[in-house]
Structure formats: structure tokens, C-alpha cells
N, C-alpha and C positions, 0 to 999 in steps of 0.2 A: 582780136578780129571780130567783126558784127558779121554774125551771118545776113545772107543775102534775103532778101526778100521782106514782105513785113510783118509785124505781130501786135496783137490786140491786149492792152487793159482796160480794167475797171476802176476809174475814180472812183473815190466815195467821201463824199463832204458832207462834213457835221453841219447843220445849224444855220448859220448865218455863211458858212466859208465858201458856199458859192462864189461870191462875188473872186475870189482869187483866183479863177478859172483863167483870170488877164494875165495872170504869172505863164499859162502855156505858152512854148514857142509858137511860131508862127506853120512851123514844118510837121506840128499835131493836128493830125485831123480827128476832131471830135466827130463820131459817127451820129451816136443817138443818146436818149438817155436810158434808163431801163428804169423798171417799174418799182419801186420798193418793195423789198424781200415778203413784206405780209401780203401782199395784193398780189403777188405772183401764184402763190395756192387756193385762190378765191376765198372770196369774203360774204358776208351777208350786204354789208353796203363800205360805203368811202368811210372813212374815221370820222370825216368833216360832220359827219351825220348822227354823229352820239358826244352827248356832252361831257366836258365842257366845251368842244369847237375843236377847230383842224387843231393837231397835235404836229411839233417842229420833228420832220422825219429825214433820216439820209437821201441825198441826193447821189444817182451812181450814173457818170456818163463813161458809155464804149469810147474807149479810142484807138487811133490807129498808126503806128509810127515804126520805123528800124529797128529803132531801139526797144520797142515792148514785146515779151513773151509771144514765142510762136506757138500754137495749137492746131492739133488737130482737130476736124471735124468729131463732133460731138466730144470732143473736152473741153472744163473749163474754164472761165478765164480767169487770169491772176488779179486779183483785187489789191491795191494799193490805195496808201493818199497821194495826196499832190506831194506834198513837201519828198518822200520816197521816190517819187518817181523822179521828182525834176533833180535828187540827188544824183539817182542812176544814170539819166538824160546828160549832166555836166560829168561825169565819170567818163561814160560811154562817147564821149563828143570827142574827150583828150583822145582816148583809145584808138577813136576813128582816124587820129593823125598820125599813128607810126606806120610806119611799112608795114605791107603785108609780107610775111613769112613764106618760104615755098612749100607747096604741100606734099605728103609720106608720095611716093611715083607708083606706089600698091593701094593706092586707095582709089576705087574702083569708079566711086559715082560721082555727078557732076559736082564740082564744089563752088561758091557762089557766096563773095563777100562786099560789103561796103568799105567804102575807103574816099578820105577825103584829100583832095587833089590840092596840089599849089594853091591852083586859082581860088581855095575854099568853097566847092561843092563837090558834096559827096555825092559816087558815083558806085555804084555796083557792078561787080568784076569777076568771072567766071575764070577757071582752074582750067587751062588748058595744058595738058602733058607735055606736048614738045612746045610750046610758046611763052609757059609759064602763066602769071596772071592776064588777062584781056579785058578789056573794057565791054561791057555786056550791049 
């Protein structure tokens, strides 16, 4: 079962591997990029400005999708590659199509899952006691 709601990683491409960022599906939304890990704690200047010239550094974009790690405020984020993610992405996709299970009737708070319908979109679906799953 995909819990409901969504959750954020971090890409991080070597080199040239940019350009595979076309491998994402369509239903990832890239938020931003983030700054490389040395420039995060200040610097005296940009690397581009000591020789021998710019240096090939990680590239790291936020993303935002069902399927990625949910955090709390001020935790965090899960750092993967592409190739990881879009494994867990094709795992998590099969998963999205069994049945939802019924949930323990002592389990107190709201519960809240994805689930991909016939018609193939997925829809998120809240735990209701006497109703069973509902479409949110």
C-alpha cells in the first residue's frame, strides 16, 4: 500500500548524467535544484574562480512525487540516483495495483492511501470505519 499524500527526494547526478533526467516520468515534478553540498556552508568565491577553471561538480534536483519519502518539517531528505529511484518508482507502480487491504477497526487515526483504479489513475483513498476505503 503507498501511503497517502506526497514525499520529497533528492537526485544527484554525476558528471555529464544530467541529460537522463528524460528517463523521469511525466507524474515527477521536479521542484528545484539545490546548491552543491560545498556552496551550501559559504565559500570565499565560486570554484570557477581558482585554477584550473569550473571543476565537473554533482548536480542535486528536489523532487516531488507518491512514491518518494515522506518527511517531516525540518528532516532530511532521502538522497538517491535516478537509476534507484526509477527502480522503486517501477516496484511501487506494480504495488499501486492490488487491492487495498482492510484496515486493524482499533486503529485510531485517519488512514490515507494511493490506489490505482481500472481506468489506470491513481487515486487516493481515505479509511473510513463503517464504509471501509472511500475515494478522497
Amino acid at each position: 500500500m503507498i501511503p497517502g499524500g506526497y514525499g520529497f527526494n533528492v537526485l544527484r547526478f554525476e558528471d555529464d548524467d544530467i541529460r537522463e533526467i528524460a528517463k523521469l516520468p511525466k507524474d515527477v515534478r521536479v521542484v528545484c535544484a539545490l546548491p552543491d553540498l560545498a556552496h551550501r556552508h559559504g565559500s570565499d568565491c565560486p570554484p570557477e574562480w581558482h585554477a584550473p577553471g569550473p571543476r565537473l561538480r554533482p548536480v542535486y534536483l528536489l523532487i516531488c512525487h507518491r512514491y518518494c519519502t515522506r518527511v517531516t518539517p525540518g528532516e532530511a531528505y532521502a538522497f538517491t540516483t535516478l537509476d534507484e529511484f526509477m527502480s522503486t518508482y517501477y516496484s511501487l507502480q506494480a504495488a499501486e495495483k492490488e487491492p487495498l487491504e482492510p484496515c486493524d477497526p482499533h486503529y485510531q487515526r485517519p488512514r490515507e492511501a494511493w490506489h490505482m483504479d481500472e481506468d489506470g489513475v491513481a487515486r487516493e483513498y481515505i479509511w473510513h470505519p463503517t464504509g471501509g476505503w472511500v475515494r478522497k
